[in-house]
Backbone as numpy.savetxt, mean C-alpha at the origin, in Angstrom:
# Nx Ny Nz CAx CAy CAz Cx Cy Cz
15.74 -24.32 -2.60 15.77 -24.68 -4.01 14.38 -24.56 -4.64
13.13 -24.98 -3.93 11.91 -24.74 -4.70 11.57 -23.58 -4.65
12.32 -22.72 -3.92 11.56 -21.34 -4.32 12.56 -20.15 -5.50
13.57 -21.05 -5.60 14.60 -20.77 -6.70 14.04 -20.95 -7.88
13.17 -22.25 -7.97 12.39 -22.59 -8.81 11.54 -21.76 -9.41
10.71 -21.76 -8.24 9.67 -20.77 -8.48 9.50 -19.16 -8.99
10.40 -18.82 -8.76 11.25 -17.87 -9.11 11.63 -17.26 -10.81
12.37 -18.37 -11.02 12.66 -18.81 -11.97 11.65 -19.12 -12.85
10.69 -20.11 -12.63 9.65 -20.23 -13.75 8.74 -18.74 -13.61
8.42 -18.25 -12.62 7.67 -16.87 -13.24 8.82 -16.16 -13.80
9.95 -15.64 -13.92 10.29 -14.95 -14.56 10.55 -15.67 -16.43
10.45 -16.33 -15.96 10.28 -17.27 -17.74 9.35 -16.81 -17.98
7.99 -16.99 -17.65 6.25 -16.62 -17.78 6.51 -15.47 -18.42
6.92 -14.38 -17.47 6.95 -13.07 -17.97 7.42 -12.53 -18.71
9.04 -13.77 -19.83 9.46 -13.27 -20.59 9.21 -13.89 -21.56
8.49 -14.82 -21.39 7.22 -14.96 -22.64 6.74 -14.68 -23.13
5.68 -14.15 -21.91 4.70 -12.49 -22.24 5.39 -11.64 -23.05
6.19 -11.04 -22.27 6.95 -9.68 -22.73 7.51 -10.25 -23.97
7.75 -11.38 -24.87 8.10 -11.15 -26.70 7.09 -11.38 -27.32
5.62 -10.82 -26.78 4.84 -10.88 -27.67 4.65 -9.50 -28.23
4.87 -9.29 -29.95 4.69 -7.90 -30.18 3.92 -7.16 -29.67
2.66 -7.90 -29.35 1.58 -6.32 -28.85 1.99 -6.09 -27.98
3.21 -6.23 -26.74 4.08 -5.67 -25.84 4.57 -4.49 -26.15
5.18 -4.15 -27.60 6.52 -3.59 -27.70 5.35 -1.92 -27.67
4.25 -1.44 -27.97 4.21 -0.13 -27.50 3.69 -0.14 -26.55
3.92 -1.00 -25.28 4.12 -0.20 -23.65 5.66 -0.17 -23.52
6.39 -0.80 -24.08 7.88 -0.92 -23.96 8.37 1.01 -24.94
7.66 0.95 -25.72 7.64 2.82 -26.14 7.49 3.63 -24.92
7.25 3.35 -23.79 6.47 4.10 -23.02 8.30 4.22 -22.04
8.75 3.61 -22.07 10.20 3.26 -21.22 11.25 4.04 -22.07
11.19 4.20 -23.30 12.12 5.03 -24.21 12.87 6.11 -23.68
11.83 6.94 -22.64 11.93 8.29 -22.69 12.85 8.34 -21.25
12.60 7.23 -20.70 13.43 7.53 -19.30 14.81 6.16 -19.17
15.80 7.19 -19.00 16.79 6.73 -19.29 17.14 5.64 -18.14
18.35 4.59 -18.05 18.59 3.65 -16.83 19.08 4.63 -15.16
19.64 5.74 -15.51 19.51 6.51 -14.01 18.31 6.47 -13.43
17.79 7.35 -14.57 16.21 7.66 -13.88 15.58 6.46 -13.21
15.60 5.50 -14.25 15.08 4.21 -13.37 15.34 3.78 -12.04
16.94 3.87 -12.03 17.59 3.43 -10.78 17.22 4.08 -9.47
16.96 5.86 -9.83 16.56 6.79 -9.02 15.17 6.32 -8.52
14.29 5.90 -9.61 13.04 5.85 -8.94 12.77 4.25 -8.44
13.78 3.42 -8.63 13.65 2.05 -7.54 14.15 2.35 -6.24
15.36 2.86 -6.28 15.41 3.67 -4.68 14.37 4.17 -4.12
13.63 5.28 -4.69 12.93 5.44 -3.99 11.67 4.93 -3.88
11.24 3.70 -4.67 10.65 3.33 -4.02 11.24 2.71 -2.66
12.23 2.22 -3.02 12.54 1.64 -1.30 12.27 1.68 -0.39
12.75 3.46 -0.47 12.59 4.06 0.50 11.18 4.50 1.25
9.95 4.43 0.32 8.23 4.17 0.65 8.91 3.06 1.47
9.11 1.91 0.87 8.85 0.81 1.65 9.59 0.72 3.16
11.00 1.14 3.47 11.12 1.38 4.89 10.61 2.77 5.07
9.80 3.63 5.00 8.98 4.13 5.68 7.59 3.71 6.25
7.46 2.41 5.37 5.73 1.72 5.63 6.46 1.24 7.00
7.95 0.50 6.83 8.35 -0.93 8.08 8.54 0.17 9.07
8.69 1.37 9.26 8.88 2.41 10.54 7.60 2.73 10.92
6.51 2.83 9.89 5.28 3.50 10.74 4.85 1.58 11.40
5.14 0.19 11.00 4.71 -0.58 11.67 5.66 -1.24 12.81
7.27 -0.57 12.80 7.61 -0.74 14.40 7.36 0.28 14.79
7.05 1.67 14.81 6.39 2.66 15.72 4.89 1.77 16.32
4.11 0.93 15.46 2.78 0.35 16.03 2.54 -0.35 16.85
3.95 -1.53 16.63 3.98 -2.69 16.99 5.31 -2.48 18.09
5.76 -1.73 18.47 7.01 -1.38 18.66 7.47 -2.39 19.75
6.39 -2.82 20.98 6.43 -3.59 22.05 6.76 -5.17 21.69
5.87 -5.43 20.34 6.20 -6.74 19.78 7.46 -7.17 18.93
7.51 -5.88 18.04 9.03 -5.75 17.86 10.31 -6.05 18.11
10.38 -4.98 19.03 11.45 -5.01 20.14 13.01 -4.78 19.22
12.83 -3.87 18.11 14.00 -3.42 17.75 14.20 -4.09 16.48
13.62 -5.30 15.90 14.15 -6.14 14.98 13.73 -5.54 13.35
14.16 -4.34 13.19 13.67 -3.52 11.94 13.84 -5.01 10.17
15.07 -5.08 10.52 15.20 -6.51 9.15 13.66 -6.93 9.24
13.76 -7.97 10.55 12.44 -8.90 10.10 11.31 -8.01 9.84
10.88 -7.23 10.33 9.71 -6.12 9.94 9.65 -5.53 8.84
11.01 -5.14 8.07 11.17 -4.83 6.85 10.80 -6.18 5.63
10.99 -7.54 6.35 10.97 -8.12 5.62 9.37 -8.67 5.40
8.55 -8.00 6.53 6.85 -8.62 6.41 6.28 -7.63 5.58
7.30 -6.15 5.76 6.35 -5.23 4.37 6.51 -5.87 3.23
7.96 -5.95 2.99 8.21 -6.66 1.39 7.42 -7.45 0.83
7.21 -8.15 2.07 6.87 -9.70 1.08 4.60 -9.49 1.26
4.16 -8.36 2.26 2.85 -7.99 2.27 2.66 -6.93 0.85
3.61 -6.35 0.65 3.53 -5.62 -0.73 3.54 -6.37 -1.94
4.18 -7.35 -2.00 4.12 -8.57 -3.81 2.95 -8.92 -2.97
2.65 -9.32 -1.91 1.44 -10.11 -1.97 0.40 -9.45 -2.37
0.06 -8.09 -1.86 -1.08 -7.04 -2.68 -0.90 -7.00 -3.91
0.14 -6.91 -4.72 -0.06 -6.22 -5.78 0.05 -7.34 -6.83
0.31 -8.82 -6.29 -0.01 -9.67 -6.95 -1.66 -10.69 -6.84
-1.92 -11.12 -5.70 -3.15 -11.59 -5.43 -4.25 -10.64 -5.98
-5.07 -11.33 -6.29 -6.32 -10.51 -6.84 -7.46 -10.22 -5.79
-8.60 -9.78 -5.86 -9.59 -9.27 -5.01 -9.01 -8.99 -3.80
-7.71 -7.99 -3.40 -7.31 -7.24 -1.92 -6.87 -8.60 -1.43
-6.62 -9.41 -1.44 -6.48 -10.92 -0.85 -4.93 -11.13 -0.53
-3.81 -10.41 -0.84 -3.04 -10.17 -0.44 -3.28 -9.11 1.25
-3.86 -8.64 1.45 -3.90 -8.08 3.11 -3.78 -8.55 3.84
-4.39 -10.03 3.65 -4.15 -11.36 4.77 -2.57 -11.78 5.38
-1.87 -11.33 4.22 -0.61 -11.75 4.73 0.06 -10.76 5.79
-0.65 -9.72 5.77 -0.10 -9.16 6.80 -0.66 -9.11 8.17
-1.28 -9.78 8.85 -1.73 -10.32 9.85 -1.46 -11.87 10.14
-1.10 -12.28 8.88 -0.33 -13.78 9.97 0.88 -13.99 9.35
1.86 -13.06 8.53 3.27 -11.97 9.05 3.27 -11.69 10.50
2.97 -11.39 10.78 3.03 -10.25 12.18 2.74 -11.57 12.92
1.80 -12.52 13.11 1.51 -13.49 14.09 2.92 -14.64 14.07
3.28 -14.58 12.96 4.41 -16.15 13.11 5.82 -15.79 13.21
5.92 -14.15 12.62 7.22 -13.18 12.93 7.11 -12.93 14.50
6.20 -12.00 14.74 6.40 -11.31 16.07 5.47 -11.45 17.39
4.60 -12.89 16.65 3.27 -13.23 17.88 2.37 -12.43 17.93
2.15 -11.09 17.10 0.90 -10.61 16.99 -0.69 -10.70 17.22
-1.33 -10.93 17.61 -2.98 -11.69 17.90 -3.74 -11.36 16.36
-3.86 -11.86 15.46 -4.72 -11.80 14.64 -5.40 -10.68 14.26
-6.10 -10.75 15.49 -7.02 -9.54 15.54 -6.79 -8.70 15.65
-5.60 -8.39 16.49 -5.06 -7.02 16.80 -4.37 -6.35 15.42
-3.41 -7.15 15.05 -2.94 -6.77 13.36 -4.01 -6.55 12.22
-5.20 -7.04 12.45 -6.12 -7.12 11.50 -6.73 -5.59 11.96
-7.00 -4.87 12.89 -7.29 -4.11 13.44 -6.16 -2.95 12.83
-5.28 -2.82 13.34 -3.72 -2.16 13.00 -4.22 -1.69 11.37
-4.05 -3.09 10.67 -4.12 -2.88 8.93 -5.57 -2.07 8.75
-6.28 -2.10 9.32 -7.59 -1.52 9.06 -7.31 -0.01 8.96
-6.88 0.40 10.66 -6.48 2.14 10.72 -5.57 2.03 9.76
-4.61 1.33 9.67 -3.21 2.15 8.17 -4.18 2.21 6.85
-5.03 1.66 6.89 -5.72 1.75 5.17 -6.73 3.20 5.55
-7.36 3.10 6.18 -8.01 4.39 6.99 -7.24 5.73 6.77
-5.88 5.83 7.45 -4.43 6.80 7.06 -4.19 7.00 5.83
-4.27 5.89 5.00 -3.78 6.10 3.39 -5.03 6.80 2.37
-6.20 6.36 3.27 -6.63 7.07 2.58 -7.10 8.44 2.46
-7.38 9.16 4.04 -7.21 9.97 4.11 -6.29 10.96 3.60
-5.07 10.41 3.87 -4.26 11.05 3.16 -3.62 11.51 1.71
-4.06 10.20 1.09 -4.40 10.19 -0.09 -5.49 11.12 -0.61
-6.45 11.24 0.31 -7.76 12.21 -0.51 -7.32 13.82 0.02
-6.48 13.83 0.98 -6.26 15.54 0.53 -5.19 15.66 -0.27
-4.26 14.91 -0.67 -3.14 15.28 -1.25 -3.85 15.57 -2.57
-4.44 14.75 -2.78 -5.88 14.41 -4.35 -6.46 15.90 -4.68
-7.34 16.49 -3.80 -7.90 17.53 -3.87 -6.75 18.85 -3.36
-6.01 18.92 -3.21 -4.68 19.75 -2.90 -4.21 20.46 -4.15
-4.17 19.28 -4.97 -3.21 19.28 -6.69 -4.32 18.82 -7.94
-5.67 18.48 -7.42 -6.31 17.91 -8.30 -6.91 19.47 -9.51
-6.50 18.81 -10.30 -6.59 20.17 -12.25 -8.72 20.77 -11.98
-8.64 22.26 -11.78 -9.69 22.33 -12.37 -10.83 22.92 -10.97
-10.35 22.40 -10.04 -11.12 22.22 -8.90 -10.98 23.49 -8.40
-12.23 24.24 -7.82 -12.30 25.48 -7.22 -11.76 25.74 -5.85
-11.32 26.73 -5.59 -10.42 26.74 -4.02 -11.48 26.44 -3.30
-12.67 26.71 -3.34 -13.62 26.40 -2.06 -13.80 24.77 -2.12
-13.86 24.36 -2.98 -14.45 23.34 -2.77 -13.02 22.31 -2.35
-11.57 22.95 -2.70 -10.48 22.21 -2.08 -10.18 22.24 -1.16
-10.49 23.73 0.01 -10.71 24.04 1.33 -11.49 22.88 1.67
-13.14 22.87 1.38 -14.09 22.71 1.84 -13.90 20.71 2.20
-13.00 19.98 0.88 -12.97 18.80 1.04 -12.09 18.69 2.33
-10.81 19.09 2.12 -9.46 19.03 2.86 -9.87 18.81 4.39
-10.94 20.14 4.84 -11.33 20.23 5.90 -12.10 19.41 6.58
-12.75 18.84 5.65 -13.58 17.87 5.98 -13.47 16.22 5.69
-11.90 16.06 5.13 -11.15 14.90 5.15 -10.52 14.80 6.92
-9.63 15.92 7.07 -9.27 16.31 8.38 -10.18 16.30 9.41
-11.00 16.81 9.50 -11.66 16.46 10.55 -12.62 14.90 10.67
-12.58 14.10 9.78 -12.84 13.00 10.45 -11.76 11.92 10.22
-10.75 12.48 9.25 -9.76 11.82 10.20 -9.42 12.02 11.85
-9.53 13.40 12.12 -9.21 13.19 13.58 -10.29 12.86 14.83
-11.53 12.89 13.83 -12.73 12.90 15.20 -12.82 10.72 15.32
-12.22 10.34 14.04 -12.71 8.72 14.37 -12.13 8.56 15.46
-10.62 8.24 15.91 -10.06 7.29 16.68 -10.96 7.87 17.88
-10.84 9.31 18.16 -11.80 9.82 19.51 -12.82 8.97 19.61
-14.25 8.74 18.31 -15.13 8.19 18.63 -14.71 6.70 18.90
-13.63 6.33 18.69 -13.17 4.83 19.37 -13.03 4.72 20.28
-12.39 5.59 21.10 -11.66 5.53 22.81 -12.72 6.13 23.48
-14.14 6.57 22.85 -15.76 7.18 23.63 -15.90 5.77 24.84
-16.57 5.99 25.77 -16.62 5.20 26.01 -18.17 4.71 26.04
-18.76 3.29 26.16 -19.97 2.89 25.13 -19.91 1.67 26.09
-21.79 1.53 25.72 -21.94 0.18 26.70 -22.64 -0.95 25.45
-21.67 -1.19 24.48 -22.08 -1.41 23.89 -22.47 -3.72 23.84
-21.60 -3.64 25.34 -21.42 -5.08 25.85 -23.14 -5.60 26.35
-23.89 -5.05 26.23 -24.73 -5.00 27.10 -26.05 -4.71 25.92
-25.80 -4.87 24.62 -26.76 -4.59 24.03 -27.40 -5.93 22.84
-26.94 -6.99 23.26 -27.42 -8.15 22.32 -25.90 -8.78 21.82
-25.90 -10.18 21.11 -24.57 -10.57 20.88 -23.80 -10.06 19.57
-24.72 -9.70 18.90 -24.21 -8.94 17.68 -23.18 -7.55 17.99
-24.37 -6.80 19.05 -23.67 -5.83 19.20 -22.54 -5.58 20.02
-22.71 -6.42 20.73 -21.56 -6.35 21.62 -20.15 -6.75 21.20
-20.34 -7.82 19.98 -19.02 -8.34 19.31 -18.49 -7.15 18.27
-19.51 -6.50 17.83 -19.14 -4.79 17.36 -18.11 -4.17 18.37
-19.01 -4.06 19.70 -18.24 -3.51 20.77 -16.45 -4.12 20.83
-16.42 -5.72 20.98 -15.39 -5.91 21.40 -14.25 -5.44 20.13
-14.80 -5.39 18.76 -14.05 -5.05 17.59 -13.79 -3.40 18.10
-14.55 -2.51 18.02 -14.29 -1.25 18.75 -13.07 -1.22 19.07
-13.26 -1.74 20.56 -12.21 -1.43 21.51 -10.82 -1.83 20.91
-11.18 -3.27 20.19 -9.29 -3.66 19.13 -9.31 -2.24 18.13
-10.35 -1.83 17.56 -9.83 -0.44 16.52 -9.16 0.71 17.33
-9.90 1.01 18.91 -9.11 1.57 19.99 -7.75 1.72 20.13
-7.60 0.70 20.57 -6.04 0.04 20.84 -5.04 0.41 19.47
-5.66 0.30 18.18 -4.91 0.22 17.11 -4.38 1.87 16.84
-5.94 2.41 16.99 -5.70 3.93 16.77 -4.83 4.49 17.94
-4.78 4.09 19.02 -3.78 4.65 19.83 -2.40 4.87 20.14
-2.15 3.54 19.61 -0.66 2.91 20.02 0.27 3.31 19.32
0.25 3.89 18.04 0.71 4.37 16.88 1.75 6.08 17.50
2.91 6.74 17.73 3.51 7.64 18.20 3.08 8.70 16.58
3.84 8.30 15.56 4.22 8.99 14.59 3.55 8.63 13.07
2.31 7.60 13.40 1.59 7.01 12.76 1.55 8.20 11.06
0.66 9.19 11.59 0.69 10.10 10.62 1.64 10.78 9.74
2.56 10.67 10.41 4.02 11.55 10.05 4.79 10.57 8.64
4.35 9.13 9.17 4.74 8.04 8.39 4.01 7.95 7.13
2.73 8.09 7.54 1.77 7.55 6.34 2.25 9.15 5.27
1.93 10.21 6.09 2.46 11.30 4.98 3.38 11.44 4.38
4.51 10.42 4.73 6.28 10.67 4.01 5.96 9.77 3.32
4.80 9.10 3.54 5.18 7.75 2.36 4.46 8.36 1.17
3.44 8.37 1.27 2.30 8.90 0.28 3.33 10.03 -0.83
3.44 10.90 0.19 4.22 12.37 -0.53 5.24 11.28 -1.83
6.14 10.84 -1.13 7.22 10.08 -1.74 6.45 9.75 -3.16
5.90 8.60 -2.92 5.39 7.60 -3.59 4.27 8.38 -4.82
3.58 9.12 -4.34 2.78 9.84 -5.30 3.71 10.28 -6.49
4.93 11.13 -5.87 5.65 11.85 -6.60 6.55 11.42 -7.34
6.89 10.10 -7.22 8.04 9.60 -8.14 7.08 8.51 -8.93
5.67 8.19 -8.71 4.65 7.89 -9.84 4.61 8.84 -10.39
4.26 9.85 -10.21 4.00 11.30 -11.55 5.12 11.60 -12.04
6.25 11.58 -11.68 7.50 11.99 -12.37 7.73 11.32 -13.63
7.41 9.45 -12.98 7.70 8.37 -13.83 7.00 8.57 -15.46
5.15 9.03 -14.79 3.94 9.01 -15.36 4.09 9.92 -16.27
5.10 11.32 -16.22 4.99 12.36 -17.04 6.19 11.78 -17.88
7.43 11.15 -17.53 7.85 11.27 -18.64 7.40 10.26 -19.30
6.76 9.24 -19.19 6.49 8.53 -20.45 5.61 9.03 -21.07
4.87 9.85 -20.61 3.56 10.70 -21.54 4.28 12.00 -22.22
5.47 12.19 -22.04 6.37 13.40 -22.23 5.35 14.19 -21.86
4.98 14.72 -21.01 3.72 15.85 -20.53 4.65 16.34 -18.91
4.20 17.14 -18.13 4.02 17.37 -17.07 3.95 17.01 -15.88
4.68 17.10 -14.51 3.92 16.41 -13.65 2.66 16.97 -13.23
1.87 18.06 -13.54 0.86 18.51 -13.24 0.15 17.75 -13.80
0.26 17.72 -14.94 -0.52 16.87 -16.10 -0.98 15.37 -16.20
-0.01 15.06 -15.47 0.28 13.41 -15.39 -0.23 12.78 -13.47
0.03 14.14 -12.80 -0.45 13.56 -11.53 -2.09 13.13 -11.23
-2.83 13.67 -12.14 -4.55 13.08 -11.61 -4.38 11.38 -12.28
-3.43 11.04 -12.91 -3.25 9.41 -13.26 -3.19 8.68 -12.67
-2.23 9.53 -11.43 -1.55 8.90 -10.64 -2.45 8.11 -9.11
-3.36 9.83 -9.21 -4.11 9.43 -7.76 -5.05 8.70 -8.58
-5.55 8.75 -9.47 -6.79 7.45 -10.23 -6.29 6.46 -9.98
-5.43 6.28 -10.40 -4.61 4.57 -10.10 -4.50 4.25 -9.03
-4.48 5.03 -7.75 -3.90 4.54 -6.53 -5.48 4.42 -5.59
-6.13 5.50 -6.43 -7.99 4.95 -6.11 -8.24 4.09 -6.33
-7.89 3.29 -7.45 -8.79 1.85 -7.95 -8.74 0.73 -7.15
-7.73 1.01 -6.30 -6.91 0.30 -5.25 -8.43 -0.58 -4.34
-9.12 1.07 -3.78 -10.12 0.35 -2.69 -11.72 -0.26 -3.17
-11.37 -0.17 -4.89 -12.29 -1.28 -5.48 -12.16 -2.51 -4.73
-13.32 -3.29 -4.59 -13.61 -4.56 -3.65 -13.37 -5.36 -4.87
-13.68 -5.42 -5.96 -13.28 -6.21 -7.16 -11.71 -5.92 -7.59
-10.59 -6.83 -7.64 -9.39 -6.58 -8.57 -9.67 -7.27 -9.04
-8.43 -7.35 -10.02 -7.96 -8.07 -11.28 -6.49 -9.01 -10.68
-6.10 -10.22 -11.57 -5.13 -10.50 -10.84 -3.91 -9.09 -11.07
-3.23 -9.65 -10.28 -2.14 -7.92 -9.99 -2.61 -6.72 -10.10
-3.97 -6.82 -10.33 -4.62 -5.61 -10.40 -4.65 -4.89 -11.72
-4.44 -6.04 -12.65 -4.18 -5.50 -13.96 -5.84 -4.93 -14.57
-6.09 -4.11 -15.07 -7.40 -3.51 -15.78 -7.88 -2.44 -15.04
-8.47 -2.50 -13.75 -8.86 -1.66 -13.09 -7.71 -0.31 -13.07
-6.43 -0.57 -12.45 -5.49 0.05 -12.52 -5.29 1.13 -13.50
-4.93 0.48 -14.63 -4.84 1.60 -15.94 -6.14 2.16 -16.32
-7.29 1.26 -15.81 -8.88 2.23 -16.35 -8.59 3.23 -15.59
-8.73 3.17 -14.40 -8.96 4.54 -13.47 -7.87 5.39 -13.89
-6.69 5.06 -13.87 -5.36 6.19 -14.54 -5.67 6.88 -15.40
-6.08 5.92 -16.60 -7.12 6.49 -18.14 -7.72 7.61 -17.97
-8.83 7.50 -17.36 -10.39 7.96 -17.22 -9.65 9.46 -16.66
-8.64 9.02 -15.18 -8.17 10.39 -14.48 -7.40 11.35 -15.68
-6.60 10.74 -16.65 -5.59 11.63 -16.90 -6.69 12.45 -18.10
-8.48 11.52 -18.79 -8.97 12.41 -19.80 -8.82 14.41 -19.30
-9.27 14.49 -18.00 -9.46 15.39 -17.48 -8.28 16.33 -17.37
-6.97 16.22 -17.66 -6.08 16.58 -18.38 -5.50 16.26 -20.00
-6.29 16.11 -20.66 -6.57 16.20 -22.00 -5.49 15.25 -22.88
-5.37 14.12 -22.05 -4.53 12.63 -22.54 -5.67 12.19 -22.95
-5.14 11.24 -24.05 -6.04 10.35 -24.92 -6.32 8.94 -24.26
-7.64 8.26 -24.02 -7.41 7.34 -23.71 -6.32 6.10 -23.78
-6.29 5.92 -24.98 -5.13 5.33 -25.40 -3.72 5.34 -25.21
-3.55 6.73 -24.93 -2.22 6.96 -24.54 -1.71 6.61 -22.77
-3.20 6.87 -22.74 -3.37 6.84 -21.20 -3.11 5.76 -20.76
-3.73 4.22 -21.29 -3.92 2.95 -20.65 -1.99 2.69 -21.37
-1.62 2.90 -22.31 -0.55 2.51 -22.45 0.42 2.61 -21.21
0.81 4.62 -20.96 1.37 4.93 -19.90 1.60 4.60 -18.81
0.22 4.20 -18.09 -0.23 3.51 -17.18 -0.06 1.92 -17.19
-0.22 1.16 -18.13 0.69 -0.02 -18.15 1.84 -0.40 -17.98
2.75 0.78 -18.42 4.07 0.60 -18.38 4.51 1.13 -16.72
3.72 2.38 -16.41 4.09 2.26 -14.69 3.54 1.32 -13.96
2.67 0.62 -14.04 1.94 -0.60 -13.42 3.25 -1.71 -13.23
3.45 -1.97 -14.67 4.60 -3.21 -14.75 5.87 -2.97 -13.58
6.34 -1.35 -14.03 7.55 -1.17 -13.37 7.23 -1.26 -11.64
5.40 -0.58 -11.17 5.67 -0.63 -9.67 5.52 -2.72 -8.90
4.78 -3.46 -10.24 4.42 -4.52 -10.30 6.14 -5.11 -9.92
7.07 -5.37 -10.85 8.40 -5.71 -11.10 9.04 -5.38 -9.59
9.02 -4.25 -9.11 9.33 -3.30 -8.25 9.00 -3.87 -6.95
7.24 -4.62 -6.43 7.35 -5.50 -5.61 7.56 -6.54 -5.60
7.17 -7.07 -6.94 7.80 -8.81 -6.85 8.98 -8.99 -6.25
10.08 -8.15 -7.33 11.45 -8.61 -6.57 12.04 -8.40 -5.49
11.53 -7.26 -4.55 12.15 -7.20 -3.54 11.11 -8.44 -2.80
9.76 -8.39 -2.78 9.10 -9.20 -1.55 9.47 -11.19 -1.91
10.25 -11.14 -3.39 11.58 -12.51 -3.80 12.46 -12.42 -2.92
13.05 -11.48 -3.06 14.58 -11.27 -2.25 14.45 -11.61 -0.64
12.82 -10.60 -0.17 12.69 -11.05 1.38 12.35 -12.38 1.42
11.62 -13.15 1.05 11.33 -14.19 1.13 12.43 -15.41 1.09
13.45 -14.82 0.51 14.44 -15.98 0.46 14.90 -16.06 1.87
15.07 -15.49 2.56 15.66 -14.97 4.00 14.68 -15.06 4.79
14.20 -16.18 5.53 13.15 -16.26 6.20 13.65 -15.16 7.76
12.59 -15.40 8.49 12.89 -14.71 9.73 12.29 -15.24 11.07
13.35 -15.40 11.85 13.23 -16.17 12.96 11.72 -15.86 14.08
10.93 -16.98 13.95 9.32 -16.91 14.27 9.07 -16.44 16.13
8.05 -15.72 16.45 8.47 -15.69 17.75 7.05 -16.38 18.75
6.97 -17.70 17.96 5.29 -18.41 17.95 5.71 -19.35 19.48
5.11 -19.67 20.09 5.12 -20.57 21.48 6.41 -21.43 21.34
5.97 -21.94 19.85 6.45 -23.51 19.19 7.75 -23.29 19.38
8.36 -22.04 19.32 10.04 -21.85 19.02 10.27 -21.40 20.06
10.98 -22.33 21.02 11.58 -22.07 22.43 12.56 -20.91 22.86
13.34 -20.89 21.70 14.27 -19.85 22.19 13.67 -18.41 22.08
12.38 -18.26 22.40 12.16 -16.63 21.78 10.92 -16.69 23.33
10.31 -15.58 23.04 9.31 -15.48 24.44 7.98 -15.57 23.28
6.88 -16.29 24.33 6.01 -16.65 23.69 5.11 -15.35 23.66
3.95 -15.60 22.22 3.30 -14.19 22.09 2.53 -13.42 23.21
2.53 -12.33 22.69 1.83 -11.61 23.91 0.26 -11.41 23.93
-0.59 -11.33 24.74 -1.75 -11.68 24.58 -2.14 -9.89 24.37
-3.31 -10.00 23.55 -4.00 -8.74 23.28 -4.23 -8.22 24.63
-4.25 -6.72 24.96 -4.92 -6.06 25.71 -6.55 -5.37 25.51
-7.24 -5.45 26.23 -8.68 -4.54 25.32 -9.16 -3.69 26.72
């Protein structure tokens, strides 16, 4: 019942907000795309989202042990938590998710989330320079190649082996972090395969969204898209990430010859919809708790201790 509540009074909040006239031209921005389209592009977001919960039982797969629901249900509710908490402060929840769901070690999940942000972004920066307006083939070779190759040379320099136990207490607690980034980068089967179906997805039904409310292009509308999804690894947010978000979208789409103005509008109105988009599902998971697999709860096997 109190989280019925709770529930309930933010969506009051928000429809508060939303009858204040200076609302109604980002609500212009929704005109153009009809209720299919919408429907089409909440599916797929979904579908990002069980592709995130597959690349983390491919990770976790041992801790797991098959239970895709509850895992589906720590993305949900780690996604409203990002995109609502301010300064990245939503990440936390996904490391003691994983500890009270599936006994995870802290560290080890904290480790895990580190390489997946590592993945996203890599991947994110060639898809960026792949499609990005303007940019010379050499220099899209020249990034790509050199996104790729240290994506693939890090985890190597993790699993190097290093005496780094043996060099003062600072360094050595470096060392023991190492070896958890080790473990993280390893354990992963299809790690990449995941992070790329998601990205691809997710990029593309933002620019679809992004062009028609700008009635423009998805060519046109996609450097918005990756601006926005850059502002992301600003160390400063906003709460929900509101400001940063549509600046960087802004600033990206001048370079395809959108008006500022038009820009921060556009970009508000996809903000809200991917905003709306996690609240309610990581509501929906949350109502449905999921059975903990912590010492405390007898009927389950107690957590498993890190390996290093």
């Amino acid at each position: 019942m109190k989280k019925i509540i709770s529930i309930v009074a933010t969506l009051a909040l928000l429809a508060w907000l939303a009858s204040d006239s200076r609302w109604r031209t980002v609500g212009d921005a929704f005109d153009r795309i009809t209720p299919g389209m919408l429907a089409v592009a909440t599916i797929a977001f979904f579908v990002t989202y069980v592709l995130r919960t597959l690349r983390v039982c491919d990770e976790f797969r041992d801790d797991v042990r098959g239970r895709f629901g509850a895992c589906l249900r720590v993305i949900l509710i780690h996604n409203a938590m990002i995109n609502v908490v301010p300064f990245r402060g939503g990440e936390t929840a996904f490391p003691l998710l994983l500890r009270q769901v599936f006994g995870v070690p802290i560290v080890r999940a904290s480790a895990s989330l580190l390489w997946f942000r590592l993945q996203d972004a890599f991947v994110v920066g060639v898809l960026a320079l792949a499609v990005w307006p303007g940019l010379h083939l050499a220099v899209r070779v020249a990034g790509v190649a050199a996104l790729i190759t240290v994506a693939w040379y890090l985890p190597r320099w993790a699993r190097a082996p290093h005496d780094w136990a043996g060099r003062g207490k600072i360094v050595a607690k470096l060392g023991l972090l190492r070896d958890i980034f080790t473990e993280a980068t390893g354990r992963s089967r299809y790690g990449w395969w995941w992070t790329i179906a998601n990205w691809s997805l997710k990029l593309a039904v933002q620019g679809w969204l992004l062009a028609l409310m700008l009635g423009t292009s998805f060519t046109t509308a996609f450097p918005g898209v990756v601006g926005a999804e850059g502002a992301a690894i600003l160390p400063v947010q906003g709460v929900a990430g509101f400001g940063t978000y549509e600046a960087a979208a802004a600033a990206a789409l001048l370079t395809s010859g959108i008006t500022m103005k038009s820009g921060l509008q556009a970009a508000l109105a996809l903000h809200l919809f991917i905003l709306c988009s996690a609240v309610a599902t990581g509501a929906i998971a949350w109502l449905f708790p999921s059975t903990s697999t912590l010492p405390e709860n007898p009927a389950v096997r107690p957590a498993r201790k890190p390996s290093l």
